[in-house]
C-alpha positions in Angstrom: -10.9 14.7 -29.3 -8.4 11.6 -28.9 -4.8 12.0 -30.3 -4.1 9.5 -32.9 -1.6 6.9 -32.2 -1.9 7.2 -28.4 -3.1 3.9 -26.4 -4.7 6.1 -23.8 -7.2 8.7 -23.5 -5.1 11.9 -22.1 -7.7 13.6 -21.1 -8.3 10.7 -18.5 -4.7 11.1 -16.8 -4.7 14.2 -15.2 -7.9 13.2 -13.2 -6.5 9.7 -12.4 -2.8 11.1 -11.3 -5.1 13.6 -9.0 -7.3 11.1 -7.7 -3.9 8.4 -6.6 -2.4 11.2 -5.1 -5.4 11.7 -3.0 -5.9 8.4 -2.5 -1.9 7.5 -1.4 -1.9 10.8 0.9 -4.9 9.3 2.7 -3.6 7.6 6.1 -3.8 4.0 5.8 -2.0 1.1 7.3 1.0 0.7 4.6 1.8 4.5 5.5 1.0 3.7 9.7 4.0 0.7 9.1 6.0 2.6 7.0 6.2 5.7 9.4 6.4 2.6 12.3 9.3 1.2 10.6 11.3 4.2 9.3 11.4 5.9 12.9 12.5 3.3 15.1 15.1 1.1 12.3 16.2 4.2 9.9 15.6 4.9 6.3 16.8 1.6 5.1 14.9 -0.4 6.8 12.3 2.0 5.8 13.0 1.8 2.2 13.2 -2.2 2.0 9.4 -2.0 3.5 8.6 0.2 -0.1 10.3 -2.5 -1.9 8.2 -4.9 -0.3 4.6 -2.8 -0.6 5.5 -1.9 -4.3 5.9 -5.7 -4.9 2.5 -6.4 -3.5 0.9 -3.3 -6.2 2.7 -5.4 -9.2 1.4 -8.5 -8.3 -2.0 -6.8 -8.1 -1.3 -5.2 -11.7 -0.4 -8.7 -12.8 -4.0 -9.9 -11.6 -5.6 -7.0 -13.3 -4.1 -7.8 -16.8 -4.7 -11.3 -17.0 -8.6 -10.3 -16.4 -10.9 -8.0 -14.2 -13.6 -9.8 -14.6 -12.2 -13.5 -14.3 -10.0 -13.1 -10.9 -11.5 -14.8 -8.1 -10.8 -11.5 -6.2 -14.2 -10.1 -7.8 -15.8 -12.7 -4.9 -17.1 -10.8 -1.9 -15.8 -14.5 0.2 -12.3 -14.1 -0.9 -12.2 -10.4 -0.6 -13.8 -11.0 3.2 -10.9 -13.2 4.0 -8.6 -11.1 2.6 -10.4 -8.3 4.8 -10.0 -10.8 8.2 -6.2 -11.5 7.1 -5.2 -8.3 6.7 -6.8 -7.0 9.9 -4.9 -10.0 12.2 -1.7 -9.0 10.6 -2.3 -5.2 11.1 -2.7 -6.5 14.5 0.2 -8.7 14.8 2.3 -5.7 13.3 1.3 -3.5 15.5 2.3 -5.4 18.9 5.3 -6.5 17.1 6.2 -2.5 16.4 5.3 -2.3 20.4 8.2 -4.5 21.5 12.0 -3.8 22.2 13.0 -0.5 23.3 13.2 2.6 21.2 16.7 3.2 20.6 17.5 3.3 17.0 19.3 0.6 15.1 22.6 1.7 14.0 24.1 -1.3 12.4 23.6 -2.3 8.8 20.7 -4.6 8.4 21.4 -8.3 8.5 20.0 -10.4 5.1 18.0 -12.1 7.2 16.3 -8.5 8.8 15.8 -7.1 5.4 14.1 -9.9 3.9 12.0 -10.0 6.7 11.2 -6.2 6.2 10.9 -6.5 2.7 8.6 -10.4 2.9 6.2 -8.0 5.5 5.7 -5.1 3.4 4.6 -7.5 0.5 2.2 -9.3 3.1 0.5 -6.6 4.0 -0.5 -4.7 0.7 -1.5 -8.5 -0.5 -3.6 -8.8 2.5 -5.3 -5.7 2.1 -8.6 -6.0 0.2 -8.5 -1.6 -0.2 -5.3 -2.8 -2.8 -7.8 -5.0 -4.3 -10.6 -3.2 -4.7 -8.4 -0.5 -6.8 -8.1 -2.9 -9.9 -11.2 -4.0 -9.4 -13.5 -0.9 -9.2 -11.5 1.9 -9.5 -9.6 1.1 -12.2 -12.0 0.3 -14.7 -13.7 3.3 -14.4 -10.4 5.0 -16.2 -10.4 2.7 -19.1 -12.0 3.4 -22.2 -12.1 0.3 -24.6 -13.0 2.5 -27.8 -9.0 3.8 -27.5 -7.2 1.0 -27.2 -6.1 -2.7 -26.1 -7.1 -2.5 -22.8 -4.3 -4.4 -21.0 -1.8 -2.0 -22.4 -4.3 0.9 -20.7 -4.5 -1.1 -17.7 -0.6 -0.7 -17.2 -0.3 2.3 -18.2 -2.1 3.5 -15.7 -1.3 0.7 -13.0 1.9 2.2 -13.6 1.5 5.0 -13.0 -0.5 4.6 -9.7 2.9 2.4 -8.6 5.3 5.6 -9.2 3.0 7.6 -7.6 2.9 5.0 -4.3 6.8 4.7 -4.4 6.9 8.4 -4.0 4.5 9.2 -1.6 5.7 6.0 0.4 9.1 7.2 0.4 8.4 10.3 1.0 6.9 8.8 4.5 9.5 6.9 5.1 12.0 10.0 4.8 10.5 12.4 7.2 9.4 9.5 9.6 13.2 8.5 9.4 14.0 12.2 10.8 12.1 12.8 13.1 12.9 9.1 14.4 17.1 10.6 14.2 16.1 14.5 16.2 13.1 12.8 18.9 14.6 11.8 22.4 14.1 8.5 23.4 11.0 9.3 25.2 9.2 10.7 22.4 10.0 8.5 20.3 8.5 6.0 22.0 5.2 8.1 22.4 5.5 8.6 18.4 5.9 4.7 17.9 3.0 3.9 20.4 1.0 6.5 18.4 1.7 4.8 15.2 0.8 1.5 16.4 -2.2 2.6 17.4 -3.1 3.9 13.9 -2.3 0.2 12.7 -4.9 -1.0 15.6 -7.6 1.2 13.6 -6.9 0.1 10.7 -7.2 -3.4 12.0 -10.9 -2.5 13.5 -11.8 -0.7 10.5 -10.9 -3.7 8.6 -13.4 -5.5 10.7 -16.0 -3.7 10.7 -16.1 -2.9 6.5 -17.3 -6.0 5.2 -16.6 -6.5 1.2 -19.8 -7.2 -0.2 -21.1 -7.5 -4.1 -21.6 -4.6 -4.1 -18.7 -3.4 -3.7 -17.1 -5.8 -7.2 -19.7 -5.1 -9.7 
């Protein structure tokens, strides 16, 4: 039975917190950067990358309000170049996370490095079509018109999915940040070419999952 008043059917969020947990706990490329990040520059470099990611969820959110049925991201043709886009920038993140040495930066960031951090984290949940495809066909299968508007359920729970990111993301960023601070250089750099290997199969996965119709009806 619904509770009067409420604009959302609480019997639908304990499944949907359990099933974004899942989903942000499952290794991806926004966690393979943020670990990437976090462990050679420090937490705040870490941190501004969040800032960036969380930015690229909201503008997702804001798609999803204005319309899940009218955004042009329901085409398989835009969701396949987001899918091509997000793979050469997974790339191009990779080899950038491969050059430089290892040490640590130990200096403030300059405004110039953190908007670059924070521009990248927003480019590469925008160019990922799995960010996408969670307003698109995920989402809706937690809304249920009969309670209420259904842009106010939409962020509502789109909220919620973003706290649940922010936490898990910086909960990433806070353990890659330590064991970046207690490794030796030399592991460090094994953890970092691990990581960027991660981001070079997400890149291939990318490739070879094409977005079809299927997946947008």
């Amino acid at each position: 039975m619904l509770s009067p008043g409420l604009p959302i059917d609480p019997t639908v969020l304990p499944a949907f917190v359990l099933a974004m947990v899942m989903v942000e706990l499952t290794p991806g490329p926004n966690m393979g950067y943020l670990a990437l990040v976090a462990a050679r520059q420090g937490r705040a470099a870490g941190l501004l990358v969040v800032a960036g990611v969380t930015l690229g969820l909201i503008a997702y959110l804001t798609v999803a309000l204005y319309g899940l049925t009218e955004t042009p991201l329901r085409s398989p043709a835009v969701l396949n170049t987001l899918r091509w886009a997000g793979a050469a920038y997974l790339v191009w993140l990779a080899l950038d996370g491969l050059t430089g040495d290892s040490s640590r930066v130990s200096i403030p960031l300059d405004r110039r490095s953190a908007s670059g951090l924070f521009v990248r984290g927003v480019m590469a949940n925008l160019l990922n079509p799995k960010a996408a495809l969670f307003y698109l066909a995920v989402l809706p299968g937690f809304l249920r018109p009969e309670v209420g508007p259904l842009p106010l359920q939409i962020l509502i729970l789109g909220g919620t999915h973003i706290v649940i990111s922010v936490l898990v993301h910086t909960t990433i960023v806070l353990g890659a940040d330590g064991a970046g601070r207690l490794l030796p250089v030399g592991r460090r750099r094994t953890l970092t070419v691990l990581l960027a290997v991660g981001l070079f199969l997400s890149a291939l996965w990318l490739v070879l999952t094409p977005f079809d119709g299927s997946l947008t009806s």
